[in-house]
Structure formats: C-alpha cells, structure tokens
C-alpha positions as CSV (number, residue, x, y, z in Angstrom):
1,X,-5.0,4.8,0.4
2,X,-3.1,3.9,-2.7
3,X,-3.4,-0.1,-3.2
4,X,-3.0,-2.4,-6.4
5,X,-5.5,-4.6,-4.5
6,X,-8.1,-2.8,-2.2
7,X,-10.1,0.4,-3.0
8,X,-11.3,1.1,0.1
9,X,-11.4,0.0,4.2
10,X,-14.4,1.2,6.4
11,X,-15.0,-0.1,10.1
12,X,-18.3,0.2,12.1
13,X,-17.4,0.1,15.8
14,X,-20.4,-0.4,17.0
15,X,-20.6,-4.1,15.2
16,X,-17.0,-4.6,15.0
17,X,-17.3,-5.0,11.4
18,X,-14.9,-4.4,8.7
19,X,-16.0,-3.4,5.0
20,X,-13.4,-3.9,2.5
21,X,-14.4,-3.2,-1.4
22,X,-11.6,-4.4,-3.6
23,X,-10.5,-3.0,-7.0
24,X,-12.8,-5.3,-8.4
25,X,-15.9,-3.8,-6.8
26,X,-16.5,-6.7,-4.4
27,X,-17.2,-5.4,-1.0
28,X,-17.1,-8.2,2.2
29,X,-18.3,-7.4,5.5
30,X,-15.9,-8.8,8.0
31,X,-17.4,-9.7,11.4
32,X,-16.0,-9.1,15.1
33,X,-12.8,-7.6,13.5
34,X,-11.1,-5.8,16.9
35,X,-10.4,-1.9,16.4
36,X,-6.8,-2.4,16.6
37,X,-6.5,-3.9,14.1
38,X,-8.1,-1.8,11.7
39,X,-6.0,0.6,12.8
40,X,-3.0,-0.8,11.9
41,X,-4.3,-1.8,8.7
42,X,-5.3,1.3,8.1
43,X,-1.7,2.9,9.0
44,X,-0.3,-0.3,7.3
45,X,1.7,1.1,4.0
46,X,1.3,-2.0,1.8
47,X,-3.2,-2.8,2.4
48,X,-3.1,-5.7,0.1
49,X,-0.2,-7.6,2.7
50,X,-1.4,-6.4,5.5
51,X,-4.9,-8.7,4.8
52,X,-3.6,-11.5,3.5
53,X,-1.6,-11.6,6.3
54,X,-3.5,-10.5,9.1
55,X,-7.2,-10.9,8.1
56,X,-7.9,-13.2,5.2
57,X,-8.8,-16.4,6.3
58,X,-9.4,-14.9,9.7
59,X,-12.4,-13.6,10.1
60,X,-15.9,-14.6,9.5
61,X,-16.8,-12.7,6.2
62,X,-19.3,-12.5,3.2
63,X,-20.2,-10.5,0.2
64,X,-22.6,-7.3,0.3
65,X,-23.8,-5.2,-2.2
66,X,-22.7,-1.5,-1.0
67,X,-25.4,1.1,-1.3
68,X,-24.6,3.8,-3.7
C-alpha cells in the first residue's frame, strides 16, 4: 500500500470503523464508515486522494493511541 501520505488502513466490520495511521504516526478511528467504501479505498491506487476526497471531513473521527 505505497502512499506519500497514509501508512496504513484497517476496518473493523463489526463497529464500522475505519483506522487510518498516517506517515506521521497519527492513527484516527473513523466511525460508521460503510464497507464499501473501504473497499474501494483500499483498491483505490492513489490512498492519500481517495480520503481527502471521499472521507476527510466526512466522517466522525478522533485520535487513538494504537497498541503496539
């Protein structure tokens, strides 16, 4: 998942949520985030444009400290 912005996408589809931990280390849970579309942003070649279009500003969200 090569990206000059994100490190990393993970989705729990039990809560809907969407974890996204950016090059900087931050990680933000993103609340009641459908399944489709983490998949497409997870197909989605450019990550970084596919959330500032698609899920910044979107979705309810805050800052988490990931375990490990």
């Amino acid at each position: 998942m090569p990206s000059s912005v994100i490190r990393d996408i993970e989705y729990d589809a039990d809560r809907h949520q969407l974890w996204v931990t950016f090059v900087s280390g931050k990680t933000y849970v993103y609340d009641r985030v459908p399944a489709d579309v983490y998949e497409a942003f997870r197909s989605y070649s450019t990550k970084g444009g596919f959330f500032n279009r698609f899920i910044r500003d979107r979705y309810r969200h805050r800052e988490v400290m990931k375990a490990g």
